[in-house]
Structure formats: structure tokens, C-alpha cells
N, C-alpha and C positions, 0 to 999 in steps of 0.2 A: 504494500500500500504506500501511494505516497504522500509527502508530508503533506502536501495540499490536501488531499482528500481525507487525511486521519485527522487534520485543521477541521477542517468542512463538518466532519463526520461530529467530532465533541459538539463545534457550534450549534449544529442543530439537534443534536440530543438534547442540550442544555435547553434549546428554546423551545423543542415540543413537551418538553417535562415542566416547563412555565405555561401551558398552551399557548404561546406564541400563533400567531393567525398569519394566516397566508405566506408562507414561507415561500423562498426564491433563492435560488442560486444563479449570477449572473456570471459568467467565463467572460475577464474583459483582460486575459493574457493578451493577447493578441492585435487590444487596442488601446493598449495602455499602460504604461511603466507603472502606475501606481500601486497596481495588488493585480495577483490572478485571477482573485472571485471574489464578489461582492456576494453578501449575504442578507437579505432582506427581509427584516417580520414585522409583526405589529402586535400592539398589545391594546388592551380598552381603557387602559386608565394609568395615571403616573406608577403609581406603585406597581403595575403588572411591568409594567416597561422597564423600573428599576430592578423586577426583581429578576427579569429575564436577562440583563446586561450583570447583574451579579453573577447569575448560573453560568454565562458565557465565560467571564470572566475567571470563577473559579475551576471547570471543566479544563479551559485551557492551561490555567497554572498547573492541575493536576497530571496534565497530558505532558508538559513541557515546556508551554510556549510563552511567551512574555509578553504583556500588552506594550505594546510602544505608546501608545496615547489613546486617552478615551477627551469626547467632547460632548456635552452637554444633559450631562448625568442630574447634574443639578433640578433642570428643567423637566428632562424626561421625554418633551415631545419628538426630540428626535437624539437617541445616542448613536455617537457614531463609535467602535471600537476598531483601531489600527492594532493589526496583528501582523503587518509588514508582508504576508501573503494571503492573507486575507482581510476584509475588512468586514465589519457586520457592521448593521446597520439597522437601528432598533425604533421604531415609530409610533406613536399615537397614530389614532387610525387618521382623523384631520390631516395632520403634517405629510402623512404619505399621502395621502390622495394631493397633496398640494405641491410636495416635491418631484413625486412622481415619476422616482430613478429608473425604472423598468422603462419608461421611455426616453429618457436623456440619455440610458445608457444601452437603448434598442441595437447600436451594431454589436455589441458584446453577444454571447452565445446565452440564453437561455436555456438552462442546462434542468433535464428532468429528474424529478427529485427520486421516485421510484425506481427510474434504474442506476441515478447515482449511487442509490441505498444499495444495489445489486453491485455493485464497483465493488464499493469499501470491502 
């Protein structure tokens, strides 16, 4: 397995065991030095949001991986977590519908979560 996808794999254990909503994986290797995969969920409320960017956060320490910088935890309506090959990406349901990366970041590969789960 490789480290992207055992990245991938904790991130979203961590957010469906928060019930994280509408999970996304976006492959933007290809079009972008930033990260290889963007990771993208939603929660209903501050506190679900915070508590889904904690589980990510702890999943990944436990895995290995060190956060490089998280943004806007405070707030909640949108955290963004740099994991330097991944990035996740944590929303009120508002702020996604407004920011609306799935389309900003349309050339990236929309990657299916079912057979990614068949990857790992």
C-alpha cells in the first residue's frame, strides 16, 4: 500500500466514525504541486466538524504522519488540515456549498471511494 492511500485510508476512517457526510476524494497529482489528494467532508454543526478534524488529526499521528498546519479550527466552518500529501478538508454544510472545491478543482481526478476502499 502506498503512503498516499494508507494517508487516505486513516483520513477517512477517522471521518466516517465522526459521520462525516458526503465524503470525496479529489486526485489533483497531476495538476498540482500542492498535495496529491484533496479530501473533502462535511459535518452539521461546529462541534461535529471539530470533532471530525480531531479524529483526523489523531488517526494520523497514530498512523505516523504529522500535521504541517491546520486553518480555521477555531471557527469550524471550514478546516482545512495540510498533511503535505494530503490535504483534508472539513466543512459546514453552508461553507461547502459556497466554496464548492469539487468544482474549482473539476480537472483533478474524482476518485471512487468504493473501489478506492478495494485498493487499500
Amino acid at each position: 500500500m502506498s503512503i498516499i492511500n494508507k494517508m487516505t485510508e486513516i483520513a477517512l476512517a477517522a471521518l466516517e466514525d465522526k459521520k462525516g457526510e458526503d465524503l470525496q476524494v479529489i486526485d489533483i497529482s497531476e495538476i498540482s504541486p500542492i498535495a496529491d489528494q484533496f479530501i473533502i467532508a462535511s459535518g452539521t454543526n461546529r462541534n461535529q466538524v471539530q470533532a471530525m478534524a480531531d479524529a483526523v488529526e489523531e488517526g494520523m499521528h497514530k498512523g505516523g504522519f504529522s500535521l504541517k498546519q491546520v486553518e480555521g479550527y477555531d471557527s469550524a466552518n471550514w478546516i482545512l488540515m495540510d498533511f503535505v500529501d494530503i490535504v483534508v478538508h472539513i466543512f459546514d454544510r453552508e461553507s461547502r456549498s459556497f466554496y464548492d472545491l469539487e468544482r474549482i478543482w473539476k480537472d483533478g481526478k474524482m476518485l471512487d471511494l468504493a473501489q478506492l476502499r478495494n485498493e487499500m
